[in-house]
mmCIF entry with sequence, helices, sheets and N, C-alpha, C, O atoms, coordinates in Angstrom:
data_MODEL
# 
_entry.id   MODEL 
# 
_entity.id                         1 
_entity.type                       polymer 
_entity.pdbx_number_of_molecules   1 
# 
_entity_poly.entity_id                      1 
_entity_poly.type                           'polypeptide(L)' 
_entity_poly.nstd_linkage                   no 
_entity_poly.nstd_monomer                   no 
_entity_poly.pdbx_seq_one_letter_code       
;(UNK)(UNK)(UNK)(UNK)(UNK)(UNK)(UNK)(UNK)(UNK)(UNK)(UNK)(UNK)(UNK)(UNK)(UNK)(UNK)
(UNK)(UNK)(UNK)(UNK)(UNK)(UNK)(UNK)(UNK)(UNK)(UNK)(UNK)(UNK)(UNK)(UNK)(UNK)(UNK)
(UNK)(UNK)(UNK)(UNK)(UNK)(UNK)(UNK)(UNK)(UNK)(UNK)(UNK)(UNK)(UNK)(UNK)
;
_entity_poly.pdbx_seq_one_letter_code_can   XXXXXXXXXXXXXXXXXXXXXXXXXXXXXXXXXXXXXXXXXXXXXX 
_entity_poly.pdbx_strand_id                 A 
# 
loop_
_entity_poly_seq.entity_id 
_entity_poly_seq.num 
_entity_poly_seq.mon_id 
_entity_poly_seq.hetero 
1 1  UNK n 
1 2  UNK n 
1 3  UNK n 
1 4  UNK n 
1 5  UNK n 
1 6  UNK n 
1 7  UNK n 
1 8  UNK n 
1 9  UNK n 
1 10 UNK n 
1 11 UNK n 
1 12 UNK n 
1 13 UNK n 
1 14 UNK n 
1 15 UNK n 
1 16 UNK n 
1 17 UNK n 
1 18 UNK n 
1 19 UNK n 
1 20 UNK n 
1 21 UNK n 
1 22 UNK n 
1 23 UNK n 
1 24 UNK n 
1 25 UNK n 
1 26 UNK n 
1 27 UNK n 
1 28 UNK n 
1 29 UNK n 
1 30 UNK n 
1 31 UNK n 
1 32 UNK n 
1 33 UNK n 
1 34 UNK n 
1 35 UNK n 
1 36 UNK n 
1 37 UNK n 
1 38 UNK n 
1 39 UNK n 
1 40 UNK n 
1 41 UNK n 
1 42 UNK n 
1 43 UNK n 
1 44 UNK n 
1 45 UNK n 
1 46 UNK n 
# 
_struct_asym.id          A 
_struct_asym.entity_id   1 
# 
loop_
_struct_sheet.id 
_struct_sheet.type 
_struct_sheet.number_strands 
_struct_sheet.details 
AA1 ? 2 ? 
AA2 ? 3 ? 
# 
loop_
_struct_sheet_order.sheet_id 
_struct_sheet_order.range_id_1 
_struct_sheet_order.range_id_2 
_struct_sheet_order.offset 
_struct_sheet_order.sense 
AA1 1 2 ? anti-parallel 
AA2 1 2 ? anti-parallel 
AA2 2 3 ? anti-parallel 
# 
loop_
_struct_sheet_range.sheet_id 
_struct_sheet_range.id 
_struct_sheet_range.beg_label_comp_id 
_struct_sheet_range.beg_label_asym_id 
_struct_sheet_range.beg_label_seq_id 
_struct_sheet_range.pdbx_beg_PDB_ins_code 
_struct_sheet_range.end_label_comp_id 
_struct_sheet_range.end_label_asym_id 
_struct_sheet_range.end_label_seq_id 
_struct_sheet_range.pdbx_end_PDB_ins_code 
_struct_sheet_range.beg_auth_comp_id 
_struct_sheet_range.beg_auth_asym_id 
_struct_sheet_range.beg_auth_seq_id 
_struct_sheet_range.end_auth_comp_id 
_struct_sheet_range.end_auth_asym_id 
_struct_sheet_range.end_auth_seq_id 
AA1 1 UNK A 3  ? UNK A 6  ? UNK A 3  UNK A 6  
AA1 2 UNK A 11 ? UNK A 14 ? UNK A 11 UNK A 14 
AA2 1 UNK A 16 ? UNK A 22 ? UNK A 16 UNK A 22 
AA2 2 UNK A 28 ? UNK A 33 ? UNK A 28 UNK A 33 
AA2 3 UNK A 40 ? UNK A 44 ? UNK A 40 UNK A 44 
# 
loop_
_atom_site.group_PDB 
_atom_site.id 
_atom_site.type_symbol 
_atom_site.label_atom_id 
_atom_site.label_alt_id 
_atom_site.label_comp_id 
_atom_site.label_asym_id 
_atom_site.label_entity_id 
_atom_site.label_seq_id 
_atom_site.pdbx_PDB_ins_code 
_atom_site.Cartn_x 
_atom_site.Cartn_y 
_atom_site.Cartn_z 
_atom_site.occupancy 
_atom_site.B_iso_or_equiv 
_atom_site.pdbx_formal_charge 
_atom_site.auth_seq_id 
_atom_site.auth_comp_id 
_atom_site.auth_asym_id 
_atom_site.auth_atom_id 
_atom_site.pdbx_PDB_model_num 
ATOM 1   N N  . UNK A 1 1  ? -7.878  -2.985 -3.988 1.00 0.00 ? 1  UNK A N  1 
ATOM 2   C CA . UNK A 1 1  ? -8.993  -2.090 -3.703 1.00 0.00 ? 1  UNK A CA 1 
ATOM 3   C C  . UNK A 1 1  ? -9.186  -2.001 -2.192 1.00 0.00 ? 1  UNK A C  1 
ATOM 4   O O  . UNK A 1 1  ? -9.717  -2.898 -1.538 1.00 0.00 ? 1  UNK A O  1 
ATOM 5   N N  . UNK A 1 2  ? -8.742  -0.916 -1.703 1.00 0.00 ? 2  UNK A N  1 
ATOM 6   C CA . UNK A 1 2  ? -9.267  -0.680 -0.397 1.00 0.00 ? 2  UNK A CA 1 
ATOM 7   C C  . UNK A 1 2  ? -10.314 0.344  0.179  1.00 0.00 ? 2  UNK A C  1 
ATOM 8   O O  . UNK A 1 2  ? -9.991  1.484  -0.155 1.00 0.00 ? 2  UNK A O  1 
ATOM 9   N N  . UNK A 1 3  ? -11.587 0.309  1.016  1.00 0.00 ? 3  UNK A N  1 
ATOM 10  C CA . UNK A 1 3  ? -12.421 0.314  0.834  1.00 0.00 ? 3  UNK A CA 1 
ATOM 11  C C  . UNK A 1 3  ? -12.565 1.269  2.592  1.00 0.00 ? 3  UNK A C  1 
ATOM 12  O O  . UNK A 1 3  ? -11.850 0.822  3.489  1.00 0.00 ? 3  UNK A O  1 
ATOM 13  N N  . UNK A 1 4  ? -13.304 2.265  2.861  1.00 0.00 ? 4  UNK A N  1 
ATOM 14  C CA . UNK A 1 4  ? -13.760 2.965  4.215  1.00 0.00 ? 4  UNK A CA 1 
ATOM 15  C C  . UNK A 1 4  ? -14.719 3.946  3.816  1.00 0.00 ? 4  UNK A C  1 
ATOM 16  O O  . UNK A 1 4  ? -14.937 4.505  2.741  1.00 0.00 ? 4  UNK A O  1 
ATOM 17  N N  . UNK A 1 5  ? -15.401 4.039  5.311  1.00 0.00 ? 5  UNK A N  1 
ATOM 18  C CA . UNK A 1 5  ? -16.617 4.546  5.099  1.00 0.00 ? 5  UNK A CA 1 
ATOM 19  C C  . UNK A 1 5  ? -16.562 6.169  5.045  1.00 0.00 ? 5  UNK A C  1 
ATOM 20  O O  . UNK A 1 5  ? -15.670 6.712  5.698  1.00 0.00 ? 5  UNK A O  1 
ATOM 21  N N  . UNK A 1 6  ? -17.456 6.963  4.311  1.00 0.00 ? 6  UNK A N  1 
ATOM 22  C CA . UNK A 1 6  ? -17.100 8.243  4.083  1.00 0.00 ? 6  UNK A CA 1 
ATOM 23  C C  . UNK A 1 6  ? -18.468 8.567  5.136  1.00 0.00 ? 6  UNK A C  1 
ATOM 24  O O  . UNK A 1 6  ? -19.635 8.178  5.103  1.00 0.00 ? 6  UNK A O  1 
ATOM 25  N N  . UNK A 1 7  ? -17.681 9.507  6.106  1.00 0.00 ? 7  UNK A N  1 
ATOM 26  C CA . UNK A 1 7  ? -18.861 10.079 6.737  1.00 0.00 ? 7  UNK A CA 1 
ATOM 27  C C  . UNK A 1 7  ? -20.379 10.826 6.119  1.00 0.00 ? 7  UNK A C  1 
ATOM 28  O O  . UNK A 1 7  ? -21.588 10.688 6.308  1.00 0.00 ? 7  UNK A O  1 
ATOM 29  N N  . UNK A 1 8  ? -19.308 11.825 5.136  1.00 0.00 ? 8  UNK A N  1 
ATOM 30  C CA . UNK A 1 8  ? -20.324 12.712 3.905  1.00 0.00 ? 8  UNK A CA 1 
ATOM 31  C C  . UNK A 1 8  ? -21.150 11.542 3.155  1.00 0.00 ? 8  UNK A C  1 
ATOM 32  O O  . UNK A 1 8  ? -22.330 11.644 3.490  1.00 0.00 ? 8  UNK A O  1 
ATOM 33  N N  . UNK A 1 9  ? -20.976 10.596 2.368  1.00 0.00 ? 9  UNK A N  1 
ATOM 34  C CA . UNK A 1 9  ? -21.949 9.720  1.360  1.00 0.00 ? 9  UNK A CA 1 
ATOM 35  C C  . UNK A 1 9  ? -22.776 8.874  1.966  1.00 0.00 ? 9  UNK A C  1 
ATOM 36  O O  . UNK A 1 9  ? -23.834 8.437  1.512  1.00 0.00 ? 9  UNK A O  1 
ATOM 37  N N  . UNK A 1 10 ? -22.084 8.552  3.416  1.00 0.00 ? 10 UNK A N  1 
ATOM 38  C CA . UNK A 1 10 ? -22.816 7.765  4.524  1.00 0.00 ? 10 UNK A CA 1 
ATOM 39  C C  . UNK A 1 10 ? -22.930 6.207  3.551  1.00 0.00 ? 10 UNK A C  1 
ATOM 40  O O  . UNK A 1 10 ? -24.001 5.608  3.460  1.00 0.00 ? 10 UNK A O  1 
ATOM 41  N N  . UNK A 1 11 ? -21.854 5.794  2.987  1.00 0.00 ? 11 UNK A N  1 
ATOM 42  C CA . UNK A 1 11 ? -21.593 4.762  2.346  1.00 0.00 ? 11 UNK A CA 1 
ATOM 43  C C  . UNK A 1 11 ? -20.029 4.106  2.222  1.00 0.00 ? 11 UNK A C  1 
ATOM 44  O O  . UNK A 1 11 ? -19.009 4.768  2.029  1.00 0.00 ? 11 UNK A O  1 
ATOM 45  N N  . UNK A 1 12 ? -20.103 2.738  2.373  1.00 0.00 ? 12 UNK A N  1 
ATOM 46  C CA . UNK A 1 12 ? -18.567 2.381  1.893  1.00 0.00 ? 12 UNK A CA 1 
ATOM 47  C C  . UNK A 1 12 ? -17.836 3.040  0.653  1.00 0.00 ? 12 UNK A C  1 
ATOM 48  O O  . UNK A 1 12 ? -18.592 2.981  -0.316 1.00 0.00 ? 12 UNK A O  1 
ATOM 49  N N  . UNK A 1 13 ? -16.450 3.740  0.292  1.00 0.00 ? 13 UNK A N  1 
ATOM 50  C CA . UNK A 1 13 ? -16.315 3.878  -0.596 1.00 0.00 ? 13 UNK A CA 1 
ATOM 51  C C  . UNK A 1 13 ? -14.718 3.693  -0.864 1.00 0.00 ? 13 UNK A C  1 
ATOM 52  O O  . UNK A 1 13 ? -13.820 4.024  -0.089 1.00 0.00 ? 13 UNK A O  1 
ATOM 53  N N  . UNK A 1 14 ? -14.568 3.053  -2.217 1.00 0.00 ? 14 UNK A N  1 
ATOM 54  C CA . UNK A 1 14 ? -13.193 2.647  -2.591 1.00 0.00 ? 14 UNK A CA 1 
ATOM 55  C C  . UNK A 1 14 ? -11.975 4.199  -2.700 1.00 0.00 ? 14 UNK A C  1 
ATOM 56  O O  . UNK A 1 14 ? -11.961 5.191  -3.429 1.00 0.00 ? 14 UNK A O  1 
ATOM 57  N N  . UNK A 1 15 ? -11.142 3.745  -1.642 1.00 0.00 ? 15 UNK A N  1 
ATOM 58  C CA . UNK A 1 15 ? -10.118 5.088  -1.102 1.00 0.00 ? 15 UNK A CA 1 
ATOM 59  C C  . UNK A 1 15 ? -9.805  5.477  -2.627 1.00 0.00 ? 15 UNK A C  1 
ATOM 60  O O  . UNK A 1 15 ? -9.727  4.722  -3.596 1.00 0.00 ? 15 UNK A O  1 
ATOM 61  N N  . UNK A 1 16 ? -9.640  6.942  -2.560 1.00 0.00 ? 16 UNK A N  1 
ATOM 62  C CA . UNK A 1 16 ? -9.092  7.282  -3.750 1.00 0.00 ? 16 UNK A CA 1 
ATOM 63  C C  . UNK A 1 16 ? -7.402  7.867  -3.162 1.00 0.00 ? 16 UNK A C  1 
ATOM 64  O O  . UNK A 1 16 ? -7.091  8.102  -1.995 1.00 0.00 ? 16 UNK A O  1 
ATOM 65  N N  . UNK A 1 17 ? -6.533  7.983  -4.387 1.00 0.00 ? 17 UNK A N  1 
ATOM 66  C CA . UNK A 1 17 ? -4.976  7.734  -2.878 1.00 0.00 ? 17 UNK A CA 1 
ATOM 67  C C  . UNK A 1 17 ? -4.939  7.494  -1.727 1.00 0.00 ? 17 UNK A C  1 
ATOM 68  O O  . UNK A 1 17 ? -5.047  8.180  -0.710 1.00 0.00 ? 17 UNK A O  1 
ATOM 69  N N  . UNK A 1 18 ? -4.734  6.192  -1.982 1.00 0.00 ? 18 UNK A N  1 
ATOM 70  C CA . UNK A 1 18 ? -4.644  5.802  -0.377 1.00 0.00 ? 18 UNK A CA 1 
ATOM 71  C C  . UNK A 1 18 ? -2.667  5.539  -0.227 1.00 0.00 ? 18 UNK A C  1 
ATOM 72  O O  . UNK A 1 18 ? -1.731  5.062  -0.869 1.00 0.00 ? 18 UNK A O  1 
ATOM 73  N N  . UNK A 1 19 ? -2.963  6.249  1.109  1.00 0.00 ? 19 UNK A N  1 
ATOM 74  C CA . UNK A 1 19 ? -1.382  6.244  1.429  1.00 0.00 ? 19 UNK A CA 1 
ATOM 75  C C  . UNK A 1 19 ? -1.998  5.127  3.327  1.00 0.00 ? 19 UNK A C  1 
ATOM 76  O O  . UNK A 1 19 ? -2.917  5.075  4.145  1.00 0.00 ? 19 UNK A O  1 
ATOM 77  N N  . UNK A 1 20 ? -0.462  4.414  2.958  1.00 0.00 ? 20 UNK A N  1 
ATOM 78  C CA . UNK A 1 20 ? -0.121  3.563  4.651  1.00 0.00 ? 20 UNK A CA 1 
ATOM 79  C C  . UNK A 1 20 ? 0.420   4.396  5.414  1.00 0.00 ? 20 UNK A C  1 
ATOM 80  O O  . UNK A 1 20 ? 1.335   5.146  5.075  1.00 0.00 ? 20 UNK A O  1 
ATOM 81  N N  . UNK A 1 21 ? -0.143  4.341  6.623  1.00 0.00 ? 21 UNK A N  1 
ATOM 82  C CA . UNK A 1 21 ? 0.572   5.295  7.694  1.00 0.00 ? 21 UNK A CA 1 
ATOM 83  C C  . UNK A 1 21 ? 0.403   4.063  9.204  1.00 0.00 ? 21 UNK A C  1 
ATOM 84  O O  . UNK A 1 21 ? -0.522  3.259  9.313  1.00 0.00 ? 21 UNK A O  1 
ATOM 85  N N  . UNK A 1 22 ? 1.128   4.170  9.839  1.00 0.00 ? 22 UNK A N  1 
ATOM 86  C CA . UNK A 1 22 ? 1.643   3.388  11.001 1.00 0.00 ? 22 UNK A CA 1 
ATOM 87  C C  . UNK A 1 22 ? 0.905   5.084  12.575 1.00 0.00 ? 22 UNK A C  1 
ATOM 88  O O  . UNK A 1 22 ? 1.195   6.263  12.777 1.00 0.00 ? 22 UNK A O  1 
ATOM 89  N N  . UNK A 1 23 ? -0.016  4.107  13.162 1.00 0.00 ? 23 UNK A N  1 
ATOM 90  C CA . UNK A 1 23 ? -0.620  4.929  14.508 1.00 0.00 ? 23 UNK A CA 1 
ATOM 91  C C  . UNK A 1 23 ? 0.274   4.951  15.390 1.00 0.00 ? 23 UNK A C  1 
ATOM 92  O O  . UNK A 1 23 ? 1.253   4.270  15.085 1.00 0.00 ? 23 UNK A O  1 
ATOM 93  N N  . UNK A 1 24 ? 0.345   5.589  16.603 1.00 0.00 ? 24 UNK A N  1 
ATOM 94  C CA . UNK A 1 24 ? 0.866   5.922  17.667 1.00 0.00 ? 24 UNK A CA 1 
ATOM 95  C C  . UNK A 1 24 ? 1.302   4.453  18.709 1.00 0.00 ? 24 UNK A C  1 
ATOM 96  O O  . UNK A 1 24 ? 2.199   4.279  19.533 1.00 0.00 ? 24 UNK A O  1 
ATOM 97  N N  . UNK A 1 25 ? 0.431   3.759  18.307 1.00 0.00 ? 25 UNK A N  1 
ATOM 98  C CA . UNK A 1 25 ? 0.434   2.262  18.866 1.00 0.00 ? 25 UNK A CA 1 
ATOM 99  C C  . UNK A 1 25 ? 0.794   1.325  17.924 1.00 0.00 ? 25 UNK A C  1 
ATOM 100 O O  . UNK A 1 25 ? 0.365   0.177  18.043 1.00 0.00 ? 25 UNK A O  1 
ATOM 101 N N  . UNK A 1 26 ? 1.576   1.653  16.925 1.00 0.00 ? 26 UNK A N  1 
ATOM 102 C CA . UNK A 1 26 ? 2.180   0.806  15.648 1.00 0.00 ? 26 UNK A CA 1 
ATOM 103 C C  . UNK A 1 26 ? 1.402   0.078  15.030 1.00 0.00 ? 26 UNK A C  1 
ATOM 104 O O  . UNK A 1 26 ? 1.979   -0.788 14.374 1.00 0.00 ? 26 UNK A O  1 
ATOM 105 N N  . UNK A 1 27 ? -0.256  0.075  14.942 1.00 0.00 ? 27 UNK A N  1 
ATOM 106 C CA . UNK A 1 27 ? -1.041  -0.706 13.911 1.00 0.00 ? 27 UNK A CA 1 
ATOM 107 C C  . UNK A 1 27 ? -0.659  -0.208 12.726 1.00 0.00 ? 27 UNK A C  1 
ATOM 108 O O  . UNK A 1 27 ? 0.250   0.622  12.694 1.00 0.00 ? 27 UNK A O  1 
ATOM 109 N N  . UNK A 1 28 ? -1.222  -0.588 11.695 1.00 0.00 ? 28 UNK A N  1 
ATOM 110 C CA . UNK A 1 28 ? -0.937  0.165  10.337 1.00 0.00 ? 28 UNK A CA 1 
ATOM 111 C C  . UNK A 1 28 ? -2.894  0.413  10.032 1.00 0.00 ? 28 UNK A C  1 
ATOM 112 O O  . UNK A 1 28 ? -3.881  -0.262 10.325 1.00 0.00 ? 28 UNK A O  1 
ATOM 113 N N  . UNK A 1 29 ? -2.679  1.754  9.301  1.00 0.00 ? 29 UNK A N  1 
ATOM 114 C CA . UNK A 1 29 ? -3.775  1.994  9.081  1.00 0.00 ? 29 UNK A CA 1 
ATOM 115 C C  . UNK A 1 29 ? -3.348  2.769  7.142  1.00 0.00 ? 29 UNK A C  1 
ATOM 116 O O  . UNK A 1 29 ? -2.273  2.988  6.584  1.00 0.00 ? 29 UNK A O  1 
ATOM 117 N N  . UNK A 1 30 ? -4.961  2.976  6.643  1.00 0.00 ? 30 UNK A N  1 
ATOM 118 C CA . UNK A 1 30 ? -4.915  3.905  5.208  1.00 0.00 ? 30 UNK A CA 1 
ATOM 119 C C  . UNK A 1 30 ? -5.613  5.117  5.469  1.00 0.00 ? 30 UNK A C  1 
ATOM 120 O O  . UNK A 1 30 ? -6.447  5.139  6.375  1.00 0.00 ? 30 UNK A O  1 
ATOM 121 N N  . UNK A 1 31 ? -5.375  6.132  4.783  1.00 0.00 ? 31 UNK A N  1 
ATOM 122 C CA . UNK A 1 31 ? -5.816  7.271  4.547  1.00 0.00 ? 31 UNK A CA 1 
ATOM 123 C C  . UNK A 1 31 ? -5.912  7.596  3.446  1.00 0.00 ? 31 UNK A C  1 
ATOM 124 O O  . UNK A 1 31 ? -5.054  7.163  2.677  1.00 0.00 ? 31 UNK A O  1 
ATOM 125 N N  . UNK A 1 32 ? -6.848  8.375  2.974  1.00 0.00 ? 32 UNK A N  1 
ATOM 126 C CA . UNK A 1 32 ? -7.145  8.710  1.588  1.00 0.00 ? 32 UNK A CA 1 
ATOM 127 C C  . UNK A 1 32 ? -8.204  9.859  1.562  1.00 0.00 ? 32 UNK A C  1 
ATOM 128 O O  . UNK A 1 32 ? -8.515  10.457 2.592  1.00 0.00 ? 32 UNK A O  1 
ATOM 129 N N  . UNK A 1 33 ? -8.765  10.150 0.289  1.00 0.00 ? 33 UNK A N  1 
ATOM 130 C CA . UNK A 1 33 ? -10.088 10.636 0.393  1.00 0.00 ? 33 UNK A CA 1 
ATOM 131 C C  . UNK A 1 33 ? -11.229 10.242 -0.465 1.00 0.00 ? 33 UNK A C  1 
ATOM 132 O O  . UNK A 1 33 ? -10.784 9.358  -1.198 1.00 0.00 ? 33 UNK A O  1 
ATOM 133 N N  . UNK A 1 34 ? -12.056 10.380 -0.650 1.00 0.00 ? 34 UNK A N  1 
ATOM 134 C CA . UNK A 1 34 ? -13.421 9.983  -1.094 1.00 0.00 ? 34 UNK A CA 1 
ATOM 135 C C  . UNK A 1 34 ? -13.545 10.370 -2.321 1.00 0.00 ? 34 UNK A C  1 
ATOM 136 O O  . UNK A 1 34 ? -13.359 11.571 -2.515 1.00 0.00 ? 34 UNK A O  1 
ATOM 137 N N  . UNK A 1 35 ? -13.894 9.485  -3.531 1.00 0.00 ? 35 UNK A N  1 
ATOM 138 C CA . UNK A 1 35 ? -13.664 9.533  -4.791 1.00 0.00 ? 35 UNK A CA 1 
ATOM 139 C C  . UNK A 1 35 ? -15.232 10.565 -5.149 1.00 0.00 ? 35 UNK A C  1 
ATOM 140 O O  . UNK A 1 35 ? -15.176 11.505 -5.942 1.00 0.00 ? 35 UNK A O  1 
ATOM 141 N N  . UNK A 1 36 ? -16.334 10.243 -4.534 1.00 0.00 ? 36 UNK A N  1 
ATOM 142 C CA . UNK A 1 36 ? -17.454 11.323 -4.786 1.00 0.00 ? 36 UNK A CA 1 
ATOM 143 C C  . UNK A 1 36 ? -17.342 12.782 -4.197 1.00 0.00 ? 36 UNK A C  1 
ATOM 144 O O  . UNK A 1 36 ? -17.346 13.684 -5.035 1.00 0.00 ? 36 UNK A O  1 
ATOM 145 N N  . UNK A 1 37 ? -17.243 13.132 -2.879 1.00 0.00 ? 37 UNK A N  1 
ATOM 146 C CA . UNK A 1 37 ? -17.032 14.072 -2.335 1.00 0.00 ? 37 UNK A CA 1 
ATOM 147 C C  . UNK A 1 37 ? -15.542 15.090 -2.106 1.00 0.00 ? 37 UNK A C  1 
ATOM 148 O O  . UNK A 1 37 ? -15.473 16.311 -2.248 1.00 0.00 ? 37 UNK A O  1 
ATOM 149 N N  . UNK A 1 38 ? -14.660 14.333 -1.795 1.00 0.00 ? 38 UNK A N  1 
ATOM 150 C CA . UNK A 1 38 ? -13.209 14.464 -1.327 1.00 0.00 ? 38 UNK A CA 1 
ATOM 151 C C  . UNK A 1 38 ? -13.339 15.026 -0.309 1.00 0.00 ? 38 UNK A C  1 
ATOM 152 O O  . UNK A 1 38 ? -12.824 16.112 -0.044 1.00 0.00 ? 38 UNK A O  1 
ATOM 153 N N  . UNK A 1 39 ? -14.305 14.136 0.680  1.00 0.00 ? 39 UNK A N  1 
ATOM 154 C CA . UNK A 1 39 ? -14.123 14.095 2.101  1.00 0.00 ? 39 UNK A CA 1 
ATOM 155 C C  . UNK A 1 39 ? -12.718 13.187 2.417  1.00 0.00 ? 39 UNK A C  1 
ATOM 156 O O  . UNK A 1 39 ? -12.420 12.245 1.683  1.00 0.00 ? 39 UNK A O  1 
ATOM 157 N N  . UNK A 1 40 ? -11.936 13.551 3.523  1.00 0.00 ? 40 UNK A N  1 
ATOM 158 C CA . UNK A 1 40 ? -11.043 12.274 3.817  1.00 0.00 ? 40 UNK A CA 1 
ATOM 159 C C  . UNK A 1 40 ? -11.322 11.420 4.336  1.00 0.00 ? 40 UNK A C  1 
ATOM 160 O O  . UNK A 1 40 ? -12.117 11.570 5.263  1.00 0.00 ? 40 UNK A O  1 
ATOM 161 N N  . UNK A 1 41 ? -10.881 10.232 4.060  1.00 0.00 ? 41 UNK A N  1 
ATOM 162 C CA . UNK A 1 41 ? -11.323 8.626  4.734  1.00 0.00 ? 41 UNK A CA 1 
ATOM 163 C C  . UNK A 1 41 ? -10.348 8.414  5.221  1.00 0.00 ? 41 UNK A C  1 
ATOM 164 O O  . UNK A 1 41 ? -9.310  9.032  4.986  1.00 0.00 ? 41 UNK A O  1 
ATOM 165 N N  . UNK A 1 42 ? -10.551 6.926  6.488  1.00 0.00 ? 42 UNK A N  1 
ATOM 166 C CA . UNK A 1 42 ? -9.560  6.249  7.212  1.00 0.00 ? 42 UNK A CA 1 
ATOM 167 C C  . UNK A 1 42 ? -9.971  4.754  7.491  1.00 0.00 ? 42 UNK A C  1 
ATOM 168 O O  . UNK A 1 42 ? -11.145 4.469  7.723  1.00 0.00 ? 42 UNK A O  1 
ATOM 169 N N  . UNK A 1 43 ? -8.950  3.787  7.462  1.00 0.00 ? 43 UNK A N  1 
ATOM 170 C CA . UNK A 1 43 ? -9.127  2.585  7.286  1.00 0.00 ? 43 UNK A CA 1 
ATOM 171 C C  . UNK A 1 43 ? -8.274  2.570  9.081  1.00 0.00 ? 43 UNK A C  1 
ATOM 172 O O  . UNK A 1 43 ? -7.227  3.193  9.258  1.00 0.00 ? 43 UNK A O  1 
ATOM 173 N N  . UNK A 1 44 ? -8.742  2.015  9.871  1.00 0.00 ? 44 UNK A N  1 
ATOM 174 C CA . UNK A 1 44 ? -7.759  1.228  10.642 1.00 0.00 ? 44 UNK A CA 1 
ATOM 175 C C  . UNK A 1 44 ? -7.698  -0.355 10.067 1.00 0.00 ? 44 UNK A C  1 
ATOM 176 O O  . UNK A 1 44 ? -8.612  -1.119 9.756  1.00 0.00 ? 44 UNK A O  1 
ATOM 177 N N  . UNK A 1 45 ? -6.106  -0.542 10.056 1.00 0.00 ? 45 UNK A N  1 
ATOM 178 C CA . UNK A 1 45 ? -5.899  -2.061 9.984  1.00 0.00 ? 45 UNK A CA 1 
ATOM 179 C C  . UNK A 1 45 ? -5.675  -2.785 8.342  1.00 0.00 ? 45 UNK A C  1 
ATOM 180 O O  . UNK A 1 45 ? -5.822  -3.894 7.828  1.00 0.00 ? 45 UNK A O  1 
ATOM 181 N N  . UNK A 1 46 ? -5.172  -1.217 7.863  1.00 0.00 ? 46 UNK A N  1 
ATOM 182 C CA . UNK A 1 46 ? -4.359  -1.843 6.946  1.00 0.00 ? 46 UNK A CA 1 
ATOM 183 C C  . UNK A 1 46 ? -5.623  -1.266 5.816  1.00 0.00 ? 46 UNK A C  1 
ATOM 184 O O  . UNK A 1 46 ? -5.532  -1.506 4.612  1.00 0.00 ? 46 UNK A O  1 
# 
């Protein structure tokens, strides 16, 4: 379960597809979108 904040619900919310993607500076981060709204979310750090 990985978990980022949705700007729209203004609450933590569990990523709905979350895909790994690697930043410009090689951290690893998630992306997904928001299981209430389907705003997109972002996790830095995995």
């Amino acid at each position: 379960m990985v978990t980022a904040y949705c700007v729209k619900c203004k609450k933590k919310v569990e990523i709905k597809n979350p895909q790994k993607v690697t930043l410009k500076n090689k951290k690893p981060a998630t992306k997904g979108t928001c299981p209430d709204c389907g705003t997109k979310v972002f996790r830095i750090g995995g």
